[in-house]
C-alpha positions, 0 to 999 in steps of 0.5 A: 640697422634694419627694424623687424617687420610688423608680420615677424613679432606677431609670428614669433608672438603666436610661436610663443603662446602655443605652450601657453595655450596648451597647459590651459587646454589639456592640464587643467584639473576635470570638473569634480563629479560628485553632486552634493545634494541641498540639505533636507529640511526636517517638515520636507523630509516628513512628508516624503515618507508619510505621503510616498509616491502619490500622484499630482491628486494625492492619491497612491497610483499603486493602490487599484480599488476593489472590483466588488463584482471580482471573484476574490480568491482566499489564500489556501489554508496552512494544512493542519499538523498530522499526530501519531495515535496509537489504538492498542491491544493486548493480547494473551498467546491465544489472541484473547484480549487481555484484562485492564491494567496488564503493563504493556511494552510501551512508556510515556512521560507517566510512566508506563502504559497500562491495558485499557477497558477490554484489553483496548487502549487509545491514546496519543503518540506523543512521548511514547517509547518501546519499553524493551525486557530489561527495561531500556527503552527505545523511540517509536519510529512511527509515521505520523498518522493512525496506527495500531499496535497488537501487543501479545504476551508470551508464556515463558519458555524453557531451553530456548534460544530466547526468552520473549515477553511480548512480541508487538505487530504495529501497523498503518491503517494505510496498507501501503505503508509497511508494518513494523515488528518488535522483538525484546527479550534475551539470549544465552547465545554468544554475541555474533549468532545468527537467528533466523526469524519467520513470521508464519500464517500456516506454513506460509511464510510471510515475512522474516529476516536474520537476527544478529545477537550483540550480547545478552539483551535482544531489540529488534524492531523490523519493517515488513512488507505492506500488505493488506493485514488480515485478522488472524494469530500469527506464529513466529518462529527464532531458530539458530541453525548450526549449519550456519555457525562457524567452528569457534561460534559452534563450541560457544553455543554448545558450552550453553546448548550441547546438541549444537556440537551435533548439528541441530537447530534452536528453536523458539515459537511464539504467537504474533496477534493481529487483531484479537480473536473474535475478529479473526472468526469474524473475517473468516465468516465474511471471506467464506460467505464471499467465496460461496457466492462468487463459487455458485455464481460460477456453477449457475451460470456454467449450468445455464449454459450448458442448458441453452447449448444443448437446448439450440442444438435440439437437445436435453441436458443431462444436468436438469436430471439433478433437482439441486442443480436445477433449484439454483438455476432458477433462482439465478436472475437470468434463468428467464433469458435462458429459458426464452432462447428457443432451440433450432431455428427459433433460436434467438441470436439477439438475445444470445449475444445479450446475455454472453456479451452483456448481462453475463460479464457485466454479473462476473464482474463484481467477483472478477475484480481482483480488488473485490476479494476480501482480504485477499492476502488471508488466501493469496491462492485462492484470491488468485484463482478466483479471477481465472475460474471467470476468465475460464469460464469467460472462454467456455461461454464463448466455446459454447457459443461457437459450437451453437453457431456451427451447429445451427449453419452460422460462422462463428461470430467476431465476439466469440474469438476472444477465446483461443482453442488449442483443439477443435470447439467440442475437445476444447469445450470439454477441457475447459469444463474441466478446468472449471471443476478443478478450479472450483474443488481447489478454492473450496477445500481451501476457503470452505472446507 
């Protein structure tokens, strides 16, 4: 029998380990990865958290020292809460003040809320209410902030399409924001109806809207158009027309009101004060006193002018025959710029084109600007037209000059095309005057007369 060579077990001895040597390498459970950490000791966890993330010297390095020449810039303060304050008026129909202690629409926490000393009262906003005729009461609805609140009573009317105790205007004291203005009272009418509201100063309608009554009690509480409010006693008029009833509506309010079956209107009227009476006599003196100055400031440097005009043209004016017209040329500030000018050839250009392009607009300015004017919604028209009587006059002044350079041999000067003609300088010159008297008459019989 031949015994096996050394070389073949040690072959067959690696063919048979290869299994073993495979399960150990590749299904051998991973080492787990969790790191349990040591437990903490009670005095090591202590000083962790009394001393956190200090340096090597105990010091924190987050902690930078006060620079003492640093400019240290405070917080900026928490803006105070903004209150509702109520200045109050009452007022009778013709906007007199009334007598302290008259009830007035309002309720607070204590009950409701009584006139003060002269018919003026100002107290807080808070937990006051609209307290409307049948005795319900309604919130403000108020801005924050300062308002005042004109409340005029209403003498009863008879055969009306309502029946208002008070009307209240409540306005900011900030023009921007908008006015508000309450009606409460009570209608025969059937729910449904329309009522037309105007709020008129003369004829001019300043505000208004539609009413729709739901039933016999009437709340109306409508915001108007900012403006800046001037003192006056304002008409308010509640008018239900037929025109714009339906068939079956229309039979209702003729069974409370028989000549709607004829197509006619309901009509109420009341007074809206704003401010009381003595203020609006007030303002009106303020706003004619403006006017009349801005008015002869017109017509005094118009005549100074006219004079210089046909002074360098070598002539007279026919105005200095008027003694008035003259006295107030010469109190005017520059009658003596005037007066120098010289006439043909001596006359002083330099000094010309001082007075037109300076010293003249620069006066024209104060009343130009349209917020100058003084309650300009008390006259819109009129706070209108004051800016294009200046700019009228503006334009004259320039055709004055021109017609001065032409007739002294000179072109017209680059100041003096602001203006644009429609006719040659002389027909233009005399339209333009025109349109200086015409604009002055208008203003006058509206503010003056």
């Amino acid at each position: 029998m031949m015994s096996e060579h050394p070389t073949d077990r040690m072959l067959w001895v690696a063919i048979l380990a290869i299994p073993v040597v495979a399960w150990l390498l590749f299904d051998s459970p991973p080492a787990p990865t969790n790191f349990e950490p040591e437990p903490t000791t009670v005095s090591e966890r202590d000083q962790r958290t009394e001393n956190p993330a200090t340096d090597s010297d105990g010091e924190d390095p987050a902690i930078v020292p006060e620079d003492p020449g640093a400019i240290r810039i405070d917080p900026e303060p928490t803006p105070a809460a903004k209150i509702l304050t109520l200045k109050i008026r009452a007022l009778s129909s013709r906007g007199d003040l009334l007598a302290q202690g008259t009830p007035l629409p309002l309720v607070n926490n204590h009950g409701q809320v009584l006139a003060g000393a002269g018919g003026r009262l100002e107290m807080s906003g808070d937990g006051v209410r609209w307290l409307a005729s049948a005795g319900t009461e309604y919130p403000l609805e108020l801005a924050e902030g300062n308002w005042i609140l004109d409340c005029t009573f209403q003498e009863p009317s008879v055969d009306a399409p309502v029946q208002v105790p008070w009307l209240v205007h409540a306005r900011p004291e900030d023009p921007m924001l908008s006015a508000h203005l309450i009606i409460s009272g009570q209608t025969p009418l059937p729910p449904g109806s329309r009522l037309v509201v105007h709020m008129l100063d003369g004829e001019s309608v300043l505000d208004g809207g539609i009413l729709t009554t739901q039933g016999e009690q009437i709340w109306w509480n409508r915001k108007l158009v900012p403006r800046d409010w001037f003192a006056t006693l304002l008409t308010l008029r509640v008018q239900w027309r037929a025109s714009a009833a339906t068939g079956a509506l229309l039979e209702k309010v003729a069974e409370v009101w028989e000549p709607a079956l004829r197509g006619d209107n309901w009509t109420w009227e009341g007074s809206c004060g704003v401010d009381d009476r003595l203020e609006a006599l007030r303002q009106s003196g303020e706003i004619a006193a403006w006017f009349k100055q801005a008015l002869n400031e017109v017509e005094t440097s118009r005549d100074l002018l006219l004079v210089a005009g046909a002074k360098a043209r070598g002539k007279r004016a026919g105005l200095l025959r008027d003694d008035e017209r003259v006295d107030q040329m010469m109190d005017h500030p520059l009658a003596g710029s005037i007066d120098g000018l010289g006439r043909g050839k001596r006359f002083d250009f330099m000094r010309w084109r001082r007075l037109i392009d300076e010293e003249l607009p620069e006066r024209w300015r104060e009343w130009a600007d349209p917020a100058a004017v003084p309650w300009p919604d008390r006259h819109p028209g009129a706070a209108k037209n004051i800016g294009l009587l200046f700019h009228t006059l503006n334009k004259y002044c320039r055709l004055e000059s021109t017609i001065v350079y032409g007739h002294l041999g000179k072109p017209r000067h680059v100041h003096d095309f602001v203006a644009d003609f429609d006719w040659e300088p002389m027909t233009e010159r005399t339209q333009t005057l025109k349109k200086i008297r015409n604009f002055i008459a208008a203003i006058r019989e509206t503010i003056l007369e």
